[in-house]
C-alpha positions as CSV (number, residue, x, y, z in Angstrom):
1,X,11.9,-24.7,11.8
2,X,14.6,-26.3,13.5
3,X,13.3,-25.0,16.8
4,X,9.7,-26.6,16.0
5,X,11.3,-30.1,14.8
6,X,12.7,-30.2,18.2
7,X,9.5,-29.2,20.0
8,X,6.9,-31.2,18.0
9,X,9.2,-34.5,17.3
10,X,11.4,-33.9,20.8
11,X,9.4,-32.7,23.0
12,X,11.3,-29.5,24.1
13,X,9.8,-27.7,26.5
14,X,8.3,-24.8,25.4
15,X,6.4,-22.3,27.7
16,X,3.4,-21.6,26.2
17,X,0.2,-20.6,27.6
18,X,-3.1,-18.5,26.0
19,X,-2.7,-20.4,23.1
20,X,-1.2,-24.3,21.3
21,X,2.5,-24.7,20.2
22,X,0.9,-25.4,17.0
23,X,-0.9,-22.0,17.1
24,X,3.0,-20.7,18.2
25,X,4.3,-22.1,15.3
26,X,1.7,-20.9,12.6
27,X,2.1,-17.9,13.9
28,X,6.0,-17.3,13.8
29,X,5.5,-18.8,10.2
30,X,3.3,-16.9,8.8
31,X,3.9,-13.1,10.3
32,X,7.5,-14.1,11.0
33,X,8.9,-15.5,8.3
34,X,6.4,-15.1,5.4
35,X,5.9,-11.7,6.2
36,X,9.5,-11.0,6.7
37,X,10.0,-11.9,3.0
38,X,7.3,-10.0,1.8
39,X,8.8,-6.8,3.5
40,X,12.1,-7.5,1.7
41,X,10.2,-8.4,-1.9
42,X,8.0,-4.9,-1.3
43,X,11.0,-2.7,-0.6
44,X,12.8,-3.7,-3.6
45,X,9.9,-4.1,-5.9
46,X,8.5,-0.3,-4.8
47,X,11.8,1.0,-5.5
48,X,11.5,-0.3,-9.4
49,X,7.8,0.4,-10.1
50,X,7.8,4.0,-8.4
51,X,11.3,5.2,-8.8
52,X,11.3,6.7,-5.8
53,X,14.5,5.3,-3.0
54,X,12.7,3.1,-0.7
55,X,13.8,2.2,3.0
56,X,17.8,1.7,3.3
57,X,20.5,1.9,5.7
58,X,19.7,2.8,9.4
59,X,16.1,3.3,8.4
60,X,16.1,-0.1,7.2
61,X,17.8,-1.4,10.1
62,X,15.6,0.0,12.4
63,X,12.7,-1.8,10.9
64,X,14.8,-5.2,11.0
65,X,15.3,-4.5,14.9
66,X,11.8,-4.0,15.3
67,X,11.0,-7.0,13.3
68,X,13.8,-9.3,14.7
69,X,13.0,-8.1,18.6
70,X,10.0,-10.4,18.9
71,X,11.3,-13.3,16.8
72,X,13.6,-13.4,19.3
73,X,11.1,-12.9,22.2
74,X,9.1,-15.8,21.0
75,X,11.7,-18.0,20.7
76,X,11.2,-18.5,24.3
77,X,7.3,-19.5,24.4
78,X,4.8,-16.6,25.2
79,X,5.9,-15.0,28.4
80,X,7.2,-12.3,27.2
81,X,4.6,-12.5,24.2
82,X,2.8,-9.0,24.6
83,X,6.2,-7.3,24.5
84,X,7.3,-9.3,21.5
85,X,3.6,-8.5,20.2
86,X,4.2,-4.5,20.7
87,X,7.3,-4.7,18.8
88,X,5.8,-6.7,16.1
89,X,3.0,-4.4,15.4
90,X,5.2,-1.4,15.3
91,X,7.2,-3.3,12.5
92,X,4.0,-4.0,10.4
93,X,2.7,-0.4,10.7
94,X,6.3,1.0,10.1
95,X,6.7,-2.1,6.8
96,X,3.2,-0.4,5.6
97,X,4.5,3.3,5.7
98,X,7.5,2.6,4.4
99,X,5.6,1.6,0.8
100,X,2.8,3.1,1.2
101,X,5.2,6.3,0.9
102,X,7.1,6.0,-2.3
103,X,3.3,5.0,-4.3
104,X,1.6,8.0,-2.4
105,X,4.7,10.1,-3.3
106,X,4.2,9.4,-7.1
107,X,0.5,8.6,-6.9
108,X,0.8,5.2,-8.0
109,X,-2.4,3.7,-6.8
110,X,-2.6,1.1,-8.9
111,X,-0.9,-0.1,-6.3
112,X,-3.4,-0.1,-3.8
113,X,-4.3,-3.7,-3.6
114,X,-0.7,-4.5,-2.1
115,X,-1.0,-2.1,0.6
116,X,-4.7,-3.1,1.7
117,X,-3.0,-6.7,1.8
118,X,-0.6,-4.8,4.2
119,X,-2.8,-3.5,6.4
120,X,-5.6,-7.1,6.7
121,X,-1.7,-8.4,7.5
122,X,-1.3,-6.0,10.1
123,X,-5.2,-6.4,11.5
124,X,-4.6,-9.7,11.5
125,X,-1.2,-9.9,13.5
126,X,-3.0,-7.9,16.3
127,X,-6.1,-10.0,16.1
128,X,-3.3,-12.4,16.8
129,X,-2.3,-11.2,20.3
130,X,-6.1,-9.6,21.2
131,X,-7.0,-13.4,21.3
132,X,-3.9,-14.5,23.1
133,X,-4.8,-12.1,25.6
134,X,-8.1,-13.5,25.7
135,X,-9.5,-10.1,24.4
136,X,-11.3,-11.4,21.3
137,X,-13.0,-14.9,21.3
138,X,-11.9,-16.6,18.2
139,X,-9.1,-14.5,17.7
140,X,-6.0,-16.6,17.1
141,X,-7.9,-18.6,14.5
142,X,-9.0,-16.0,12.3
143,X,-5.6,-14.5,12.3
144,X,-4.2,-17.7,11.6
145,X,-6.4,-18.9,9.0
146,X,-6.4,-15.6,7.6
147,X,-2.8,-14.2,7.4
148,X,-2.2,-17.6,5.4
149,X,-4.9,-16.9,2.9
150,X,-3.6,-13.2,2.4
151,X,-0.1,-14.4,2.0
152,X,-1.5,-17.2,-0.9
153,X,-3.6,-13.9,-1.7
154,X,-0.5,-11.9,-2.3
155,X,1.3,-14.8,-4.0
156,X,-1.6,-14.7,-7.0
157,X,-1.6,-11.4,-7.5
158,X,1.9,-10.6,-7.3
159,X,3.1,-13.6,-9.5
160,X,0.7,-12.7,-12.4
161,X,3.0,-9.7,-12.6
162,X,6.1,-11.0,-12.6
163,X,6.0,-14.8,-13.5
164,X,5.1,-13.8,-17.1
165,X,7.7,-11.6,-17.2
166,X,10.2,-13.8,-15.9
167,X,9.3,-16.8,-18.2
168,X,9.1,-14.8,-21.8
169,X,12.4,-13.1,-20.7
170,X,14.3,-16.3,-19.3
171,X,13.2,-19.5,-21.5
172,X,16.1,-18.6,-24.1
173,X,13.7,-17.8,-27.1
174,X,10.9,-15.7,-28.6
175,X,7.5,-16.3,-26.7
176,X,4.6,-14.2,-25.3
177,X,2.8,-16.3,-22.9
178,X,-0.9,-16.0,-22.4
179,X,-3.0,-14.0,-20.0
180,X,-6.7,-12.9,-19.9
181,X,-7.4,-9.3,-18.1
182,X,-10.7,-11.0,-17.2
183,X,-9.3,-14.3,-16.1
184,X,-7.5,-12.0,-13.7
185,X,-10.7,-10.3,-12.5
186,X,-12.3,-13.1,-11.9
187,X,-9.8,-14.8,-10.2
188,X,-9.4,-11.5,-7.5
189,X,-13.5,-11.6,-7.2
190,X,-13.1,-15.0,-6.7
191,X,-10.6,-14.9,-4.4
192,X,-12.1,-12.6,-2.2
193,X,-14.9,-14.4,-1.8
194,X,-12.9,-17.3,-1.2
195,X,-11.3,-15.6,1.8
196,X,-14.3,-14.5,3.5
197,X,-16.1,-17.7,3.1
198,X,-13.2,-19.5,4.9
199,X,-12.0,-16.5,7.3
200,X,-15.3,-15.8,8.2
201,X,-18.1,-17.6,7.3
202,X,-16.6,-21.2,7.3
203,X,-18.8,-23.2,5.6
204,X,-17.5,-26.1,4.1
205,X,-19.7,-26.6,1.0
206,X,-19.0,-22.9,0.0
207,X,-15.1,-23.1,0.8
208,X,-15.3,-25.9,-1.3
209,X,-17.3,-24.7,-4.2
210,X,-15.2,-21.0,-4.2
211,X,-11.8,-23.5,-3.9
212,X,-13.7,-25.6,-7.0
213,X,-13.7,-22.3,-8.6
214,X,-10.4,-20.8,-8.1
215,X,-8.6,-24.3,-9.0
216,X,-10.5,-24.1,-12.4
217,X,-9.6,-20.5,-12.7
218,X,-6.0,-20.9,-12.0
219,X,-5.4,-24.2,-13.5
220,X,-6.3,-21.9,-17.5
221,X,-3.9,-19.2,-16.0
222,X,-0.7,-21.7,-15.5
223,X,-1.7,-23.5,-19.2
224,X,-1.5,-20.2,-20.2
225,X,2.0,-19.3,-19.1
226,X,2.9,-23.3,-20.1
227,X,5.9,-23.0,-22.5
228,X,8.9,-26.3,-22.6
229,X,11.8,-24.0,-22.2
230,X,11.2,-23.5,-18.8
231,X,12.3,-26.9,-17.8
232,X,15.7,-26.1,-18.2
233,X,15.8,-23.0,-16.0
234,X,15.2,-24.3,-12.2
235,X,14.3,-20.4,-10.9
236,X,11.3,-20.7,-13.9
237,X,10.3,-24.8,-13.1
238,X,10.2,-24.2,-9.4
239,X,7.9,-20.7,-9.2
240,X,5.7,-23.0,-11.5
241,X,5.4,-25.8,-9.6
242,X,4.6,-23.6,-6.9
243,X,1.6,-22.2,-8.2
244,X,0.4,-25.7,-9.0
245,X,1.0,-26.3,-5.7
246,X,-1.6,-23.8,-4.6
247,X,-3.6,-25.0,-7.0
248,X,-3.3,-28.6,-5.2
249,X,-4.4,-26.8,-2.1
250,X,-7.5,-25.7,-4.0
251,X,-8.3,-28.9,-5.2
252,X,-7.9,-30.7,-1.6
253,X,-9.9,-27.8,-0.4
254,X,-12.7,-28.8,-2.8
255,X,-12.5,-32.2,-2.4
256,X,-12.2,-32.0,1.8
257,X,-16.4,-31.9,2.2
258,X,-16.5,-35.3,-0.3
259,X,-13.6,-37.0,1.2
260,X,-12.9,-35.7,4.6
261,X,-9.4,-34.6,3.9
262,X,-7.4,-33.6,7.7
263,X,-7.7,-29.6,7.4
264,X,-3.9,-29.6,8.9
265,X,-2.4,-31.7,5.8
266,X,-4.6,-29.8,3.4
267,X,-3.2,-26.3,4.6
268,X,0.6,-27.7,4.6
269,X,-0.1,-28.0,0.6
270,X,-0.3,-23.9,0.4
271,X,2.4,-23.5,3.2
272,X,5.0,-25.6,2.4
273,X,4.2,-26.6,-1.4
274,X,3.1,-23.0,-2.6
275,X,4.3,-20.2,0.3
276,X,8.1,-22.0,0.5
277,X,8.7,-23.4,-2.8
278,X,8.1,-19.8,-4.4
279,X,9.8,-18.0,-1.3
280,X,12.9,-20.2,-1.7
281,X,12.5,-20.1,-6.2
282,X,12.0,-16.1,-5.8
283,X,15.2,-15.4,-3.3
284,X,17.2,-17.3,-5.6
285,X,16.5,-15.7,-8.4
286,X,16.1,-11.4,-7.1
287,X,19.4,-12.2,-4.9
288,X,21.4,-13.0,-8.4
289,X,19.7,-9.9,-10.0
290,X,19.9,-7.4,-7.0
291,X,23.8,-7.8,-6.5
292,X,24.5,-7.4,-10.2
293,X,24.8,-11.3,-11.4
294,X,23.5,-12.5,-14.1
295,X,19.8,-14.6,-13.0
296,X,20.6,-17.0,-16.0
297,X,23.2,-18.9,-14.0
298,X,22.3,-19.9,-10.7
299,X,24.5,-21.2,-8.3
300,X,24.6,-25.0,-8.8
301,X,23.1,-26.3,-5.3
302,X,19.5,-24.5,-6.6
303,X,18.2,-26.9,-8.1
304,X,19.3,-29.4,-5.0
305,X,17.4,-27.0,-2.9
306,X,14.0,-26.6,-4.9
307,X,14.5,-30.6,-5.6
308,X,14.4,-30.8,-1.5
309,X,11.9,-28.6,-0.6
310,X,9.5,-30.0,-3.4
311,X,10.3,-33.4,-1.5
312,X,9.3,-32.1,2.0
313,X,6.4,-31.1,0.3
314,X,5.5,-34.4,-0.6
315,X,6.6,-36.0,2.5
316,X,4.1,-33.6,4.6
317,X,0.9,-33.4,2.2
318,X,0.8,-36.5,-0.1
319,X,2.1,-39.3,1.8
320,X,0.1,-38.6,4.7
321,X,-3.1,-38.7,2.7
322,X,-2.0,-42.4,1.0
323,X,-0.7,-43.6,4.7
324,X,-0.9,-41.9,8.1
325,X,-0.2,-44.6,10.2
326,X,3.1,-42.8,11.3
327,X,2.4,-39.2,10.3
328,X,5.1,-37.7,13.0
329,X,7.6,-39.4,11.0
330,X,6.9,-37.8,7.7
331,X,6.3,-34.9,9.1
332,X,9.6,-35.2,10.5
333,X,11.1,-35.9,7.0
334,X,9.5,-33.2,5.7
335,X,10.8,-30.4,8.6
336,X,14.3,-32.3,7.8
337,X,14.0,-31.5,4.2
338,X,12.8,-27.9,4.7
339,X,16.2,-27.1,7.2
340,X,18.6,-28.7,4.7
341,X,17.1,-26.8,1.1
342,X,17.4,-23.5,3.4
343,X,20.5,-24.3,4.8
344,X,21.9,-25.0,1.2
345,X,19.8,-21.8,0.1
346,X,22.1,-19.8,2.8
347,X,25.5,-21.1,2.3
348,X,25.3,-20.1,-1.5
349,X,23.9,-16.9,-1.4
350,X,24.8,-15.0,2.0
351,X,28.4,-14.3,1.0
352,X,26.5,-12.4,-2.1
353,X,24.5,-10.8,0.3
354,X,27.3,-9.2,2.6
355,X,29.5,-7.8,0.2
356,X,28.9,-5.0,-2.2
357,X,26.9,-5.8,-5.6
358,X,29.6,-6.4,-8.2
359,X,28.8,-4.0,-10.5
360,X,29.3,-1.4,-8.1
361,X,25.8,0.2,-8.1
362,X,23.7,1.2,-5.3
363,X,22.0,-1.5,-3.3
């Protein structure tokens, strides 16, 4: 981030050619980073709902170098992009076999749905460089557009597991918080039409009248899980205001044919607003549980963090739409914001991350 602050707001040079720095960036967002915390959710999460040991020690290393080689290649623009694009499909189809391994080892298909959202992730990285290279006409943009709406995907499928779960355990008193098995379903047909009407068929009316749909849907879900307490516990506020930020998305989506909405602003609502907010909420929280401390007592620069984040939030999606007269600026607030809440994010939690988990147990 700090690297595209300096390049869209600076002007760095940056050497790119085949496609945009915007494309550039998107790209190192969404299969870089995103996808990079997926792996590390997945890997963890396996482990617990299989029982079987997932990836660890040089075997999990290796798939860091393979992941980390063409960060590190792109840093430098997109000469070296098919080598950095080789490397990063090897760590996709080696992040897919490592989980697909532990639920075929136990026959867990229930499963199933996560690795299929693996392997679109993996179709679409390559789609990614087949249209860089010129291959496929189109290319970069369906892996773009795509590979966001599969992470968001993910998001909502994953988070009616475990928000729940987290809010009836963490709110400090009795509750059981409300879901629907067919709310669920129809929120996945939904979605899925959702995704190929905007992937694939892209038009606008039916993006907006599936977006209509999945706001309306998602907006019952959240009332559902609605319960005070959870104000006072910033890992349980933040991972809901994330999913209302989606839900924002949703509603901008729906409104975009109506009022014209600018498609960039409208995605930054489901990238910044729903994708970091609950990236930032959910390391928070799995890092304190994962290294043996107890999830009810954050550090205290948490809530400073989600408080910042949700700001750059605002400063890239809502200001723009009430004044855009000097967009570069908020969107310069907004990258500003983002650096600082991870910064903050990283400076309480890595020395938790480098030394053994204090109750002395594997991991």
């Amino acid at each position: 981030m700090l690297l595209w602050m300096g390049v869209y707001i600076h002007h760095w040079p940056l050497a790119v050619t085949g496609i945009s720095i915007f494309q550039w960036h998107a790209h190192e967002m969404i299969y870089g980073f995103a996808v990079a915390v997926i792996a590390g959710f997945l890997l963890t999460a396996v482990k617990n709902w299989t029982g079987v040991q997932t990836l660890h020690g040089a075997g999990l290393m290796a798939l860091f170098a393979l992941w980390v080689i063409p960060r590190l290649l792109l840093l430098f623009g997109t000469s070296l992009i098919f080598i950095a694009g080789f490397f990063d499909l090897l760590f996709m189809v080696g992040l897919t076999a490592a989980i697909f391994q532990p639920i075929n080892q136990v026959k867990q298909w229930k499963q199933a749905g996560i690795l299929a959202i693996l392997v679109l992730l993996l179709l679409g990285n390559a789609l990614f460089y087949l249209g860089a290279a010129g291959i496929i006409e189109g290319g970069v943009f369906v892996s773009l557009r795509g590979g966001l709406f599969l992470v968001i995907g993910l998001i909502l499928f994953m988070g009616r597991r475990v928000i729940p779960f987290f809010i009836e355990a963490g709110v400090g008193y009795p509750i059981k918080v409300k879901n629907s098995q067919r709310l669920d379903q129809a929120i996945i047909v939904l979605y899925g039409l959702f995704l190929i009407a905007e992937v694939g068929i892209g038009k606008e009316w039916l993006v907006a009248l599936l977006a209509l749909g999945l706001l309306i849907s998602n907006s019952i879900r959240l009332a559902g899980w609605y319960t005070p307490g959870i104000w006072k516990k910033p890992l349980l506020w933040s991972l809901f205001i994330a999913f209302a930020a989606i839900n924002f998305g949703f509603l901008l989506m729906a409104l975009t044919p109506v009022l014209k909405l600018p498609p960039l602003v409208v995605l930054h609502a489901f990238s910044v607003g729903g994708i970091g907010l609950i990236i930032l909420s959910m390391m928070a929280r799995v890092t304190l549980g994962h290294t043996g401390r107890n999830i009810q007592q954050p550090p205290k620069t948490v809530p400073v963090a989600l408080f910042l984040l949700i700001a750059g939030a605002m400063f890239r999606v809502i200001v723009p739409l009430l004044t855009s007269s000097v967009y570069p600026m908020w969107v310069a607030i907004s990258q500003l914001l983002w650096i600082i809440a991870f910064l903050i994010f990283l400076i309480s939690y890595l020395p938790m991350l480098v030394k053994p988990r204090v109750d002395g147990q594997f991991g």
